[in-house]
C-alpha positions as CSV (number, residue, x, y, z in Angstrom):
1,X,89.6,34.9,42.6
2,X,93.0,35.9,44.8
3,X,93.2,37.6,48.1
4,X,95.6,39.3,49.1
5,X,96.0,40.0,53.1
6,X,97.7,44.0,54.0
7,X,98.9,44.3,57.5
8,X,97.9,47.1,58.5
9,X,100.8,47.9,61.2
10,X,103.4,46.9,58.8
11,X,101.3,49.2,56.4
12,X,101.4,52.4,58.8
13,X,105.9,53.1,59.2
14,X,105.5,53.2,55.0
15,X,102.6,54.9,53.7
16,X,101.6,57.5,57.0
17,X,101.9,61.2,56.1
18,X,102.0,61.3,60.4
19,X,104.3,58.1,61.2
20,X,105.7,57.0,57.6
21,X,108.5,58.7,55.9
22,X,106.1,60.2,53.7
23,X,104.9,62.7,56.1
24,X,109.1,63.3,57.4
25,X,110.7,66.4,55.8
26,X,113.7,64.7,54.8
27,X,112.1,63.1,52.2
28,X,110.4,64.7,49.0
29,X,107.2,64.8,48.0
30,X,106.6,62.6,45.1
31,X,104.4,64.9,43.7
32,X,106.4,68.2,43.2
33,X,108.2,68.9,40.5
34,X,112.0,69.4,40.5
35,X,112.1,72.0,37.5
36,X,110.0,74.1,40.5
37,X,112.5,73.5,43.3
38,X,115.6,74.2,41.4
39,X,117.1,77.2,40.6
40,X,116.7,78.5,37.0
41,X,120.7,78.5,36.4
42,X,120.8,74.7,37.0
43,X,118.0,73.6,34.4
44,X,119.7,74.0,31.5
């Protein structure tokens, strides 16, 4: 058996949709789609 210790402060600046660049509008959200986001012109 293996623990594994998570600091949680560490934690927060990475994976918080309020602090962590998840939640900052700069970055995208990994679950959209870019075929949805692009215009139709540049798909193909």
């Amino acid at each position: 058996m293996a623990f594994f210790a998570r600091d949680s402060e560490a934690t927060l600046p990475v994976w918080s949709a309020s602090q962590g660049y998840p939640g900052d509008g700069v970055y995208r959200e990994f679950h959209r789609d870019l075929g949805w986001d692009l215009p139709e012109e540049q798909l193909t």
